[in-house]
VOGU-814988 format. One line per field, with one value per residue (C-alpha): residue number from 1; residue in one letter; x, y, z. Coordinates in nm, 4 decimals. Layout:
N
n = (NUM, ...) $
res = (A, ...) $
x = (X, ...) $
y = (Y, ...) $
z = (Z, ...) $
//
This chain:
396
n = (1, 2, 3, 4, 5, 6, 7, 8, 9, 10, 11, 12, 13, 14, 15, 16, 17, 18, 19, 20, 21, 22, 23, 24, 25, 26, 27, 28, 29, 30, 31, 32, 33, 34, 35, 36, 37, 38, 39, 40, 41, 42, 43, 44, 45, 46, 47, 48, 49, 50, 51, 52, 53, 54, 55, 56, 57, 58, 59, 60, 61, 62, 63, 64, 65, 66, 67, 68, 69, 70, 71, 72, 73, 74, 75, 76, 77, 78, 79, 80, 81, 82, 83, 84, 85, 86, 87, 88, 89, 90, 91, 92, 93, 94, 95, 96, 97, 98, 99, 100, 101, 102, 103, 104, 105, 106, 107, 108, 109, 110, 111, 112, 113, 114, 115, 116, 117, 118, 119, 120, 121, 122, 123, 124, 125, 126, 127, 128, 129, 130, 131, 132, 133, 134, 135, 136, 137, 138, 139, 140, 141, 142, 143, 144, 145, 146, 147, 148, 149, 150, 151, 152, 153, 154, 155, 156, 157, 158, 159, 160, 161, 162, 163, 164, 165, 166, 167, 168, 169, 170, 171, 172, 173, 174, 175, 176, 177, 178, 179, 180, 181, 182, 183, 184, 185, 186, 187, 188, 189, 190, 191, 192, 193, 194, 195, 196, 197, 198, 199, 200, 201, 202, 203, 204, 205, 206, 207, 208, 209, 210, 211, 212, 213, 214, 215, 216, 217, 218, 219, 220, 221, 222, 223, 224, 225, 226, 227, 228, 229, 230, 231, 232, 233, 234, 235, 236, 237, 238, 239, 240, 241, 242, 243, 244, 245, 246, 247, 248, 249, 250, 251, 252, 253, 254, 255, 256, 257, 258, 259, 260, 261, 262, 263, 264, 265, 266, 267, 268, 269, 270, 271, 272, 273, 274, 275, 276, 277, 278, 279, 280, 281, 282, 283, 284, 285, 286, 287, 288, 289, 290, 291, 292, 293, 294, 295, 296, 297, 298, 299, 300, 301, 302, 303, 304, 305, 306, 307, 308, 309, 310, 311, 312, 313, 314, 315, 316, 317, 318, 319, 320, 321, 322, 323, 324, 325, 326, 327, 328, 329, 330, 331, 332, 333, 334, 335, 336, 337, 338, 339, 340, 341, 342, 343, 344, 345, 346, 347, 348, 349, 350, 351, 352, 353, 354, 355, 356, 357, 358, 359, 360, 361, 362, 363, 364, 365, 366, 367, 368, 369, 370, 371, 372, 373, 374, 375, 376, 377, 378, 379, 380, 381, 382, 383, 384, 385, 386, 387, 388, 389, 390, 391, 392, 393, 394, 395, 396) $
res = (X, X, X, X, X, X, X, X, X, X, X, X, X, X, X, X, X, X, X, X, X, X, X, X, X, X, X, X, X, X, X, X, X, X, X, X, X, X, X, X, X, X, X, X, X, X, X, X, X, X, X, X, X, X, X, X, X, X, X, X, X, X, X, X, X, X, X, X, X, X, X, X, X, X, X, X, X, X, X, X, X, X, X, X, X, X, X, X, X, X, X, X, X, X, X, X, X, X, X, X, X, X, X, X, X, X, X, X, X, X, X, X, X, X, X, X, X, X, X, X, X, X, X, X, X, X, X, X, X, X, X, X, X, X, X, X, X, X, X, X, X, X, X, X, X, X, X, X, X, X, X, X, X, X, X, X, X, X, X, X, X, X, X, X, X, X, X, X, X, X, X, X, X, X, X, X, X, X, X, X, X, X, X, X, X, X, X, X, X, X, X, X, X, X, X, X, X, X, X, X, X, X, X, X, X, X, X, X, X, X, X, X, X, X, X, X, X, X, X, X, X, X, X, X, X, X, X, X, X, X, X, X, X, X, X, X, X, X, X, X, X, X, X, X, X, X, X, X, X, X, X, X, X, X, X, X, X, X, X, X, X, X, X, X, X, X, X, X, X, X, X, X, X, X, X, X, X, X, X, X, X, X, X, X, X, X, X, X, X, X, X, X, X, X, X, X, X, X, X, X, X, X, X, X, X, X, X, X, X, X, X, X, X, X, X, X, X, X, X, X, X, X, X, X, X, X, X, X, X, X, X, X, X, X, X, X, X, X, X, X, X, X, X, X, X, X, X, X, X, X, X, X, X, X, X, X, X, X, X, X, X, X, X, X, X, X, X, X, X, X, X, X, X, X, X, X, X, X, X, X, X, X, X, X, X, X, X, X, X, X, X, X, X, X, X, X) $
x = (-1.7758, -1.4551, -1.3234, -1.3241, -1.7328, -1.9243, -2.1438, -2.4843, -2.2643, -2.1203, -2.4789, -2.6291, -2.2999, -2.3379, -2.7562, -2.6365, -2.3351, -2.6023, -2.8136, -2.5037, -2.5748, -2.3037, -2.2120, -2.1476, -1.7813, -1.6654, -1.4539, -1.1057, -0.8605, -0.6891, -0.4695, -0.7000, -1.0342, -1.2895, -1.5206, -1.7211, -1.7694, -1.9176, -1.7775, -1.8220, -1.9136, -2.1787, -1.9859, -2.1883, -2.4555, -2.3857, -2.3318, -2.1546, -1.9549, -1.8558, -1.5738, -1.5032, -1.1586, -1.2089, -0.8782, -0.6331, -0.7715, -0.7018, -0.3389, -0.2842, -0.3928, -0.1987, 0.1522, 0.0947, 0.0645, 0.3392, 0.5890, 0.4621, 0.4620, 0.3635, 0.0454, -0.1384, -0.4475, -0.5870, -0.9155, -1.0921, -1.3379, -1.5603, -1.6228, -1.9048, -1.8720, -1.6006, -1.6373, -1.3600, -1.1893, -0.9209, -0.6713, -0.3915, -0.1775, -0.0501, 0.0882, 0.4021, 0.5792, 0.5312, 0.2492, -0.1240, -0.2959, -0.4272, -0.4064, -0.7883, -0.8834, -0.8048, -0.4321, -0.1968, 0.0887, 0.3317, 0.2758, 0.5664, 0.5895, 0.2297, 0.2726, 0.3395, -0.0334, -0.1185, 0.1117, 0.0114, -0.2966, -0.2029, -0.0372, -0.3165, -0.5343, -0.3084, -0.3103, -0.7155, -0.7265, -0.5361, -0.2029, 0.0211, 0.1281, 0.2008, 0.5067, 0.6339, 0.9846, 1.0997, 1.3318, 1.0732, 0.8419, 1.1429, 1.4162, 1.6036, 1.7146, 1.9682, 1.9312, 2.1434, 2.4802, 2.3703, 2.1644, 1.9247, 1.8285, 1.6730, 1.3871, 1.2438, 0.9091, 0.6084, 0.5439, 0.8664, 0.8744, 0.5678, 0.6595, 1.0276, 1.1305, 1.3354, 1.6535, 1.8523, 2.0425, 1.7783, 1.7162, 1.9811, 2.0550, 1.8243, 2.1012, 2.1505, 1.7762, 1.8804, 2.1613, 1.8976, 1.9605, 1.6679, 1.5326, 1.6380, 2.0112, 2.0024, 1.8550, 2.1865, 2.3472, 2.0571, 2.3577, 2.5216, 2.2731, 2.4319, 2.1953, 2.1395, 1.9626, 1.7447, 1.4111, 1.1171, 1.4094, 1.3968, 1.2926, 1.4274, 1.2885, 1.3225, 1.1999, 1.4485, 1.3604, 1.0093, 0.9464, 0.9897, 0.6322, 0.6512, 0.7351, 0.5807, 0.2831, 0.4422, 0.4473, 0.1683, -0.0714, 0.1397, 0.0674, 0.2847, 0.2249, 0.1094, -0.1533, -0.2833, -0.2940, -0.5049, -0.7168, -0.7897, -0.7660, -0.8050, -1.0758, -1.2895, -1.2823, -1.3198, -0.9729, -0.9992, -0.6437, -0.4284, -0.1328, 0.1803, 0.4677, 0.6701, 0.4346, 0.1282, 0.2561, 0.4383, 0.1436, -0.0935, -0.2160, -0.3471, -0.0217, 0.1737, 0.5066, 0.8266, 0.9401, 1.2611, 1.3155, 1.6301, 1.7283, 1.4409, 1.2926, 1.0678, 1.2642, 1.0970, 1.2666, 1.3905, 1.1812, 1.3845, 1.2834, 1.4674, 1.1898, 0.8772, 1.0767, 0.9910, 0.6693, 0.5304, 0.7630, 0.7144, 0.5550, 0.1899, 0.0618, -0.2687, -0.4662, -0.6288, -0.9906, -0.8433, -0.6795, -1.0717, -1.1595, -0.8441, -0.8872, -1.2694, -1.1673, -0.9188, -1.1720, -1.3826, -1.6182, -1.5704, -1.5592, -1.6142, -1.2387, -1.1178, -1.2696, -1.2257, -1.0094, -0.7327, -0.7640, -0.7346, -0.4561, -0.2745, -0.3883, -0.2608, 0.0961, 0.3808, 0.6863, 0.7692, 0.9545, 1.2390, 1.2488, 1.3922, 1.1570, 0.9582, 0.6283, 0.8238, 0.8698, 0.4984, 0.3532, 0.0857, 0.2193, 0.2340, 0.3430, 0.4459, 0.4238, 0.4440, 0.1804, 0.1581, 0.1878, 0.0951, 0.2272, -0.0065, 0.0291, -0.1631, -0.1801, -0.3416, -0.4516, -0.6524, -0.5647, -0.4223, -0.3034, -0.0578, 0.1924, 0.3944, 0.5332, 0.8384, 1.0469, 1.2154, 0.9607, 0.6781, 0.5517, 0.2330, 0.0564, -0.2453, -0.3952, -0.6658, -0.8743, -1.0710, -1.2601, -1.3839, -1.4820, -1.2310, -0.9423, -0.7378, -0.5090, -0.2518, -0.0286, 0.2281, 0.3925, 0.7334, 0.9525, 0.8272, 0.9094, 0.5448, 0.4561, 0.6244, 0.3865, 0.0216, -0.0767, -0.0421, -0.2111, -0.4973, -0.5340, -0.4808, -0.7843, -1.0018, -0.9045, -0.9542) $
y = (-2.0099, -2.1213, -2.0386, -2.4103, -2.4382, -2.1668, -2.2884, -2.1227, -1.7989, -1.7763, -1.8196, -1.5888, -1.3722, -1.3774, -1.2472, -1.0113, -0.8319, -0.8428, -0.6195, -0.4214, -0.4781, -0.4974, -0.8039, -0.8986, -1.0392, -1.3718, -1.4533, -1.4820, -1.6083, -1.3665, -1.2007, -1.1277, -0.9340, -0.9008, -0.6835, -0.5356, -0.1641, -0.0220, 0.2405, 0.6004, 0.6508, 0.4633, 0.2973, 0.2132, -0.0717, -0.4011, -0.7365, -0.8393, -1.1536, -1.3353, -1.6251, -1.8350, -1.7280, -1.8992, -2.1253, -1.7916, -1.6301, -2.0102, -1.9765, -1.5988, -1.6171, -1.9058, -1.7584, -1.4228, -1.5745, -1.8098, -1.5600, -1.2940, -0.9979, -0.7121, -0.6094, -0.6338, -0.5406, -0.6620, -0.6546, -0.8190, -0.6004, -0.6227, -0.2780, -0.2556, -0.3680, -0.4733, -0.8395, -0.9111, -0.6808, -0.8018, -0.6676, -0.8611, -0.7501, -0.4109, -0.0947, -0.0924, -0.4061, -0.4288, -0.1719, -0.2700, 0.0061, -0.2624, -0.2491, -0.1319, -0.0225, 0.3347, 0.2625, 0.4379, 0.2025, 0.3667, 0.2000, 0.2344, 0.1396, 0.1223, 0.4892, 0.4409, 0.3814, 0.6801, 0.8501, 0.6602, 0.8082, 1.1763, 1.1408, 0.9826, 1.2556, 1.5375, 1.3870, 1.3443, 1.7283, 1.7834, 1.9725, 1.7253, 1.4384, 1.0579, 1.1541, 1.4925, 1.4888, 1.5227, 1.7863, 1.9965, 1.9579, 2.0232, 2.1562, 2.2323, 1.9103, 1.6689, 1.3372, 1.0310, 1.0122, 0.9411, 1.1787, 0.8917, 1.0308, 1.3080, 1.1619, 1.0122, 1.1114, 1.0794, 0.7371, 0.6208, 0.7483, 0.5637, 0.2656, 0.2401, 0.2188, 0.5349, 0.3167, 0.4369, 0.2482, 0.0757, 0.1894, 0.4701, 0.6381, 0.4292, 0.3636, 0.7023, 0.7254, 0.4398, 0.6268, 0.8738, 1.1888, 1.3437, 1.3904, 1.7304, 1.6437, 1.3832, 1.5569, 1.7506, 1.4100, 1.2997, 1.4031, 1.0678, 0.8462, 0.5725, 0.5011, 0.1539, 0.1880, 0.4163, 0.5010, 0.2470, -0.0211, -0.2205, -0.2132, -0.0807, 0.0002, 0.3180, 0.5407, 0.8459, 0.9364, 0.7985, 1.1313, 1.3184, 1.3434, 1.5630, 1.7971, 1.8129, 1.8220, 2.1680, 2.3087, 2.2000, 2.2641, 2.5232, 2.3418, 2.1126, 1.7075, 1.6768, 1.9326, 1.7365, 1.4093, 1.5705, 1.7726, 1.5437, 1.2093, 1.1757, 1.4276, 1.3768, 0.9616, 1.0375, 0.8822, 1.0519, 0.9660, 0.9174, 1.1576, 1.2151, 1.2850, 1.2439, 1.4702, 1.2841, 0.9919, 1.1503, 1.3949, 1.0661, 0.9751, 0.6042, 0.5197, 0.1655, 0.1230, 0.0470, -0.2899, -0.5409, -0.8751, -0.8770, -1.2794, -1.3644, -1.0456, -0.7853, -0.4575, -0.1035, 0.0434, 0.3664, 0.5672, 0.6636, 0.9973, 1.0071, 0.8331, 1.0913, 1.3137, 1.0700, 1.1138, 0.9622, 0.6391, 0.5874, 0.8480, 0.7903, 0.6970, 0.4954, 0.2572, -0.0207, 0.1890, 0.3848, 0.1386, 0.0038, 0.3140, 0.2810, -0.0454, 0.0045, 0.2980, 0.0734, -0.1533, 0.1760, 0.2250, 0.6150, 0.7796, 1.1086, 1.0727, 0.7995, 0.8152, 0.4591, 0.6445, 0.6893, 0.3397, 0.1975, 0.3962, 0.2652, -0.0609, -0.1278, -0.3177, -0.1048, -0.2267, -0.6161, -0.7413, -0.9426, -1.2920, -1.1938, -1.0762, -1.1832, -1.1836, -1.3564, -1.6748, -1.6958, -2.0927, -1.9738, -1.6203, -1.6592, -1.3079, -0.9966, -0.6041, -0.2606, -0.0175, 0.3382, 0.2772, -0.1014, -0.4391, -0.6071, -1.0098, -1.2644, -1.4890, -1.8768, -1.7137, -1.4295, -1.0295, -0.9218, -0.5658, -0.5569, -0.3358, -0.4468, -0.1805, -0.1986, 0.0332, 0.0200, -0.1251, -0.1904, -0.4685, -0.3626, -0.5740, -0.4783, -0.6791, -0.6511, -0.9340, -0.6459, -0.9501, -1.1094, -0.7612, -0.8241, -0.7122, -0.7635, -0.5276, -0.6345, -0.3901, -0.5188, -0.3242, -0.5383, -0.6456, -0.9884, -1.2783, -1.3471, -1.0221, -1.2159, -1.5167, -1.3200, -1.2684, -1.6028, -1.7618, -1.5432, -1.5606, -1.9359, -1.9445, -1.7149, -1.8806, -2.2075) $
z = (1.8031, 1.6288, 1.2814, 1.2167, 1.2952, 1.1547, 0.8408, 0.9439, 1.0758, 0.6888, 0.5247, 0.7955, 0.7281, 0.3138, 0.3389, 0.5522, 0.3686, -0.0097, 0.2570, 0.3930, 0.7231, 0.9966, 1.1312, 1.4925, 1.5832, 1.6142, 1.8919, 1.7914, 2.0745, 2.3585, 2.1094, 1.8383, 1.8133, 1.5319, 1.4387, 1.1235, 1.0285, 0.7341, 0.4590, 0.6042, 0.2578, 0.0320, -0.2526, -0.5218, -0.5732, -0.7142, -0.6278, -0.2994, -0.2594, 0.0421, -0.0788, 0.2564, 0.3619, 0.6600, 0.6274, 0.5785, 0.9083, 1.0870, 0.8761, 0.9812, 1.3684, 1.4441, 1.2852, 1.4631, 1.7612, 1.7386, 1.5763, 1.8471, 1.6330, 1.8525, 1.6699, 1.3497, 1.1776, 0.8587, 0.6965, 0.4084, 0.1785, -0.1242, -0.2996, -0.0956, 0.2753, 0.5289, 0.5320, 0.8196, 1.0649, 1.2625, 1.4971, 1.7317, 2.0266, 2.0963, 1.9793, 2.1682, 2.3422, 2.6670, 2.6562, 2.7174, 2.4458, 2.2127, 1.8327, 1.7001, 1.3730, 1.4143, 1.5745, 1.2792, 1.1027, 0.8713, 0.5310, 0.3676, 0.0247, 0.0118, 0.0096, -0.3895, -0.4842, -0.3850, -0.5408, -0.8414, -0.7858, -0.7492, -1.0863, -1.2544, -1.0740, -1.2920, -1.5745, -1.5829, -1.5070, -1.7462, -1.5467, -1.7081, -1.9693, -1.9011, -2.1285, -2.1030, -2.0337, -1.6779, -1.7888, -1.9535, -1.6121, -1.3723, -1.5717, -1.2201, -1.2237, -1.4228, -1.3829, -1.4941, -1.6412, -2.0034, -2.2350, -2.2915, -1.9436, -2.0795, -2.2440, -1.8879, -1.8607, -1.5744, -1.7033, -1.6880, -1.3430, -1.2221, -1.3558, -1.2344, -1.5735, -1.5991, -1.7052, -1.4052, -1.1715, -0.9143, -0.5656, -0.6466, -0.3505, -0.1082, 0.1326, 0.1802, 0.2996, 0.5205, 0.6948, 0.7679, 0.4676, 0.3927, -0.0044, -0.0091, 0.0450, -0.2302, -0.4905, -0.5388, -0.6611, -0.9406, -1.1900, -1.0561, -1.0705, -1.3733, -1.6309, -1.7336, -2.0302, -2.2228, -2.0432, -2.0811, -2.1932, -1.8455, -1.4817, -1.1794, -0.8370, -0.6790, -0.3991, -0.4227, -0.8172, -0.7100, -0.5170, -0.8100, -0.8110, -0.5211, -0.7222, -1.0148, -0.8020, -0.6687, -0.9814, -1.1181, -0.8167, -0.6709, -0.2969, -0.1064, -0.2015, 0.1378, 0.1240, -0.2170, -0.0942, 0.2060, 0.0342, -0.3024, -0.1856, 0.2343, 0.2883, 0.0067, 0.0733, 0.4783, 0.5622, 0.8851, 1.0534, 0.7252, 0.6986, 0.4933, 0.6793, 1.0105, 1.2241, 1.1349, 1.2983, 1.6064, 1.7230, 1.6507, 2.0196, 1.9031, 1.7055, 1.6637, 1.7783, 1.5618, 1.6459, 1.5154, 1.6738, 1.8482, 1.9055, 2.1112, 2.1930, 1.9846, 2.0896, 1.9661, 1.6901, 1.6615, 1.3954, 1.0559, 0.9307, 0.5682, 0.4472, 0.5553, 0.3180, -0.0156, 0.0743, -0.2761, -0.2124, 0.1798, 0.3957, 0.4718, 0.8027, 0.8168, 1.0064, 0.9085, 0.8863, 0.6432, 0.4675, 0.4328, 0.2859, 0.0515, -0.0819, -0.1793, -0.3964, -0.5629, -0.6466, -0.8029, -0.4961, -0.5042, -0.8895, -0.8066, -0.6277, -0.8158, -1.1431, -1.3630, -1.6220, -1.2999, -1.1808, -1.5174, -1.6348, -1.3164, -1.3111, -1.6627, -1.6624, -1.8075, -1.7362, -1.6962, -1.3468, -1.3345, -1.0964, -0.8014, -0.5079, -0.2805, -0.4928, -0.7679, -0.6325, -0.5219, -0.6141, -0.8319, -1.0303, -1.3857, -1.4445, -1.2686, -1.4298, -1.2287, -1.3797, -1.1967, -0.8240, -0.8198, -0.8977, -1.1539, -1.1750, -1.3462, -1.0670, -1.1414, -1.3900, -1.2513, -1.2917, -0.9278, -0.8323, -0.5549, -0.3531, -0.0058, 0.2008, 0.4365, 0.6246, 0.9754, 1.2338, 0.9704, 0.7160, 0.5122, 0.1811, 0.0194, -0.2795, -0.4905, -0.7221, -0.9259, -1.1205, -0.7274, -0.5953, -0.3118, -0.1254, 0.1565, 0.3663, 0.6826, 0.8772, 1.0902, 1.3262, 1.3449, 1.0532, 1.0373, 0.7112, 0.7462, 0.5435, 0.2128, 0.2697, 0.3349, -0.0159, -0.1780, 0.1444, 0.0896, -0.2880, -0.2490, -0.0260, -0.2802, -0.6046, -0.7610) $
//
């Protein structure tokens, strides 16, 4: 059965999902295969929606294919149920291992709602303050060249609002020094303006939250995110950090197209060590998992007090990326971990991911009960263009 002819499969499809039962795959082409899998856990009751996204997959399948990109997965969910599961092509070039739902991407970016989460997580339990000054958390470090510096606080943090120069010190991660090495320059870091005065991305002062976890929890970042957020929600191959993806035995490939050629990329490990900004490994299965809790599926791990403090916009964004010259976006904020828009004039949380060898975009439409997640194993334009395909399929 195509995508294009598939009426009585979609009503047959819809009765099914308001029962959560699984459905049985559609075949895709020789590239791509479908399937459906349910929640390990039971999210909570409610209504389930099934919105015909029919013309995205059509869009998505036939750019994959003709760009090439070595392997993808992506997956559409309500709080409740998987609604589509696909993967495409391999894990490594020239390789036959396919690409299945457990095969591990690094997310990149991504990386920052959780971190959003961990800090949410301390503040609900009461270990910290949205605004206690950095200093008075980690009073090891100095940070900025202005004294205005000093009042930076978790939120501003979070938000990428702590008035310092943006993406200070990225290009060191890109020549490959770890965070430990940088932190001895935070003194140097120019500040722009006061904190909470204006936006600007980061990833180095990002990790920050590594360690005020440390102090706070008196365990490693990684051991937190493992213990508080993976296990409990039964993200089974999720990791933070560069051993969770080399020890991985179903793991995708680092790619870069060279001319005419996708060529496998050679892994850069700087950015495991900013774990809250860029190090978790996932696959697509967990990314499942990930999404539903976003969308409040889980509240004994991510109680509604966490999502809505991060899901609340703090900080306006400039015009300028990607995501800002989307058809349809009204507005853009960052909250705690996620991009918030008002896009054709719906609420949508957001985050893209991308380091060397990987493209990753998750989005959420809290009002629709949906979500949608797509991991790319090859640094591919068509990352910038997934959203706003989707959301234009979903919306009015």
């Amino acid at each position: 059965m195509s995508l294009h002819a598939k009426p009585l499969y979609r009503l047959v499809a819809a009765l099914l999902v308001a029962l959560c039962v699984p459905v049985q795959a559609l075949a895709q082409s020789t590239l791509a295969t479908l399937s459906r899998v349910d929640s390990p856990l039971m999210p909570l009751g409610g209504a389930t929606i099934e919105p015909d996204f029919t013309e995205f997959l059509t869009w998505l399948d036939s750019e994959i294919n003709t760009l090439g990109v070595p392997g993808v997965a992506m997956a559409v969910v309500s709080s409740q149920a998987t609604l589509d599961l696909h993967t495409w092509g391999v894990r490594t070039a020239g390789e036959e291992a396919p690409v299945d739902a457990q095969t591990l991407f690094r997310i990149a970016s991504v990386s920052k709602t959780f971190a959003g989460a961990v800090t949410a997580k301390l503040v609900h339990d009461r270990k910290q303050s949205w605004d206690t000054p950095i200093v008075s958390i980690l009073p090891q470090y100095s940070i900025g060249t202005q004294d205005s510096s000093r009042e930076m606080t978790l939120r501003h943090v979070l938000s990428h609002s702590t008035g310092l120069m943006p993406h200070a010190y990225s290009n060191m991660l890109d020549s490959g020094v770890a965070y430990e090495k940088i932190q001895e320059k935070f003194r140097e870091i120019p500040t722009v303006c006061p904190p909470g005065r204006c936006y600007g991305y980061q990833n180095v002062v990002f990790s920050l939250v590594s360690d005020v976890v440390e102090v706070s929890e008196h365990e490693s970042y990684e051991q937190y995110v493992q213990e508080r957020i993976f296990n409990p929600l039964g993200m089974h191959t999720a990791s933070v950090g560069l051993s969770g993806y080399t020890e991985s035995l179903n793991v995708s490939s680092a790619h870069q197209f060279g001319g005419e050629t996708w060529r496998i990329a050679r892994t850069n490990a700087a950015y495991y060590s900013v774990g809250p900004a860029a190090g978790v490994n996932a696959s697509v299965q967990d990314m499942i998992i990930w999404a539903q809790a976003n969308l409040g599926a889980f509240p004994a791990v991510m109680p509604e007090d966490v999502l809505s403090e991060q899901q609340t916009p703090t900080v306006e964004t400039p015009r300028g990326s990607y995501f800002n010259r989307w058809p349809r976006l009204d507005k853009a904020w960052y909250g705690l971990g996620w991009r918030i828009f008002d896009y054709a004039g719906v609420r949508v949380i957001h985050h893209g991911g991308g380091v060397r060898g990987f493209r990753s975009e998750l989005v959420l439409v809290p009002s629709l009960d949906i979500a949608m997640v797509v991991l790319f194993n090859g640094e591919t334009a068509l990352a910038n263009d997934v959203v706003p395909h989707f959301l234009d399929n979903i919306l009015p």
